[in-house]
C-alpha positions as CSV (number, residue, x, y, z in Angstrom):
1,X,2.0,-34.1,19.2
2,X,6.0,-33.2,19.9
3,X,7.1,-29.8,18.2
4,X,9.0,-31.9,15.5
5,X,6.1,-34.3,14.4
6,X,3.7,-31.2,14.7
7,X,5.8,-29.2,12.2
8,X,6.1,-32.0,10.0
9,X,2.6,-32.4,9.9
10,X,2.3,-28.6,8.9
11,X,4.8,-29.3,5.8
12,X,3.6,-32.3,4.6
13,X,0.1,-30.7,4.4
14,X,1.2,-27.5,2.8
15,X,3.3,-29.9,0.3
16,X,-0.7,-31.9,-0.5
17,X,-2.2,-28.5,-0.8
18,X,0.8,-27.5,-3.1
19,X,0.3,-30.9,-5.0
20,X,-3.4,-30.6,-5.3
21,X,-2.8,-27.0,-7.0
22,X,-0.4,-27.8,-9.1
23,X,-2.2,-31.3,-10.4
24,X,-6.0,-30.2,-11.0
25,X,-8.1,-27.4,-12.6
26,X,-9.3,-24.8,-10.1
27,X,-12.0,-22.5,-11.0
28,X,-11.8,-19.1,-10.8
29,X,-13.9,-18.1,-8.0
30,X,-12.5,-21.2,-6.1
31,X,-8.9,-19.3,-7.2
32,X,-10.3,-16.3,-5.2
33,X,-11.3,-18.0,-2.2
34,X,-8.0,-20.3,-2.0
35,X,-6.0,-16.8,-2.2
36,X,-7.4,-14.7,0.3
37,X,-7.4,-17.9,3.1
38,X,-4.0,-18.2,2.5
39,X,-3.1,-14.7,1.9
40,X,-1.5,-14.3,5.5
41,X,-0.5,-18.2,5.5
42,X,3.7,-17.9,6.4
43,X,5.2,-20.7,4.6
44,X,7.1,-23.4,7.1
45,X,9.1,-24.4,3.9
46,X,10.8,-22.0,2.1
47,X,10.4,-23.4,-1.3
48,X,6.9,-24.0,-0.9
49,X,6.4,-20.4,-0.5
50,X,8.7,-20.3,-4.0
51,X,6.2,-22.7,-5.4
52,X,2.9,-21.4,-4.2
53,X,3.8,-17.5,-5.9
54,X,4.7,-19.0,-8.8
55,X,1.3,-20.6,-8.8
56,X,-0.7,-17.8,-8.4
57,X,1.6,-15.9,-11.0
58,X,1.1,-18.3,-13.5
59,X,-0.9,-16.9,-16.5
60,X,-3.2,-20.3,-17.3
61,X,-4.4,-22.4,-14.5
62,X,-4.9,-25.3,-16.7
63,X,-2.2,-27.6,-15.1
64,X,-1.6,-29.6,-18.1
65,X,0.7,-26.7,-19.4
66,X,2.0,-26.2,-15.9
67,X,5.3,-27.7,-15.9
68,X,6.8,-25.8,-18.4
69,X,5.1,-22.1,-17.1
70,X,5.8,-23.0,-13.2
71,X,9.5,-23.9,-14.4
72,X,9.7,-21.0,-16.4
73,X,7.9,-18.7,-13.8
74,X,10.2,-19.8,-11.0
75,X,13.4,-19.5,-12.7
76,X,12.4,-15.7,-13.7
77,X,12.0,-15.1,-9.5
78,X,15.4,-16.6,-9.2
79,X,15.0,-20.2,-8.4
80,X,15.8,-21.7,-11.4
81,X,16.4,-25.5,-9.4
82,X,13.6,-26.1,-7.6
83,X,12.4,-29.7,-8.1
84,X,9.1,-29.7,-9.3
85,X,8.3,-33.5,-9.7
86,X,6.9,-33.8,-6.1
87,X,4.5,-30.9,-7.0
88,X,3.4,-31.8,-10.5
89,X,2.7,-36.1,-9.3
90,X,-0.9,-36.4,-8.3
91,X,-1.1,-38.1,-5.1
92,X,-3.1,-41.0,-4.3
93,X,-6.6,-40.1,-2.2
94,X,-5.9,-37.3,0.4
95,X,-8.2,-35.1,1.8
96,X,-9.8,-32.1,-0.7
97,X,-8.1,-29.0,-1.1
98,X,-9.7,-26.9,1.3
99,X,-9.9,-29.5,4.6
100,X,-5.6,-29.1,3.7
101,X,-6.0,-25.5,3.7
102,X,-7.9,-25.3,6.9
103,X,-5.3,-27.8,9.2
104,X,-3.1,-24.7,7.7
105,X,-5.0,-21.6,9.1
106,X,-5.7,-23.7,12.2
107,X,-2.6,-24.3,12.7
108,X,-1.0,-20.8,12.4
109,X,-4.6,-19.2,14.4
């Protein structure tokens, strides 16, 4: 894969892991283990690093009442025009949330 397509690669799967946290109900304990594998993860895309600290800085994890506290949440770090709508659609069948978090960690091992 060419430097180009491979980093492409690398943002579109941290925008499905972004999606797939920002669309469905994580446990708690699942919350702990998603956190510390992506604890040293270096965001290629700036706002996805916006978007995954506002995540983890929201107060309920129940994403029905995310789009008004992730909004809110970001615009309180500063980035009051980030465009959430890519992050909040559900996408159509991708792989689970933690095969996307591990082509992350392998790709930054």
């Amino acid at each position: 894969m060419t430097e180009p397509t491979a980093a492409m690669a690398i943002v579109h799967a941290e925008r499905l892991v972004l999606r797939a946290l920002s669309t469905r109900f994580v446990e708690p304990a699942e919350w702990t283990v998603i956190d510390r594998r992506l604890a040293g993860y270096s965001w290629r895309e700036p706002d996805h690093a916006i978007v995954y600290a506002a995540i983890t800085r929201a107060r309920s994890r129940d994403p029905k009442h995310w789009r008004e506290q992730l909004q809110a949440q970001t615009t309180r770090m500063g980035f009051p025009d980030l465009d959430w709508e890519s992050f909040l659609r559900p996408s159509p069948a991708e792989p689970s949330l933690h095969q996307l978090i591990q082509v992350l960690v392998d790709r930054t091992e």
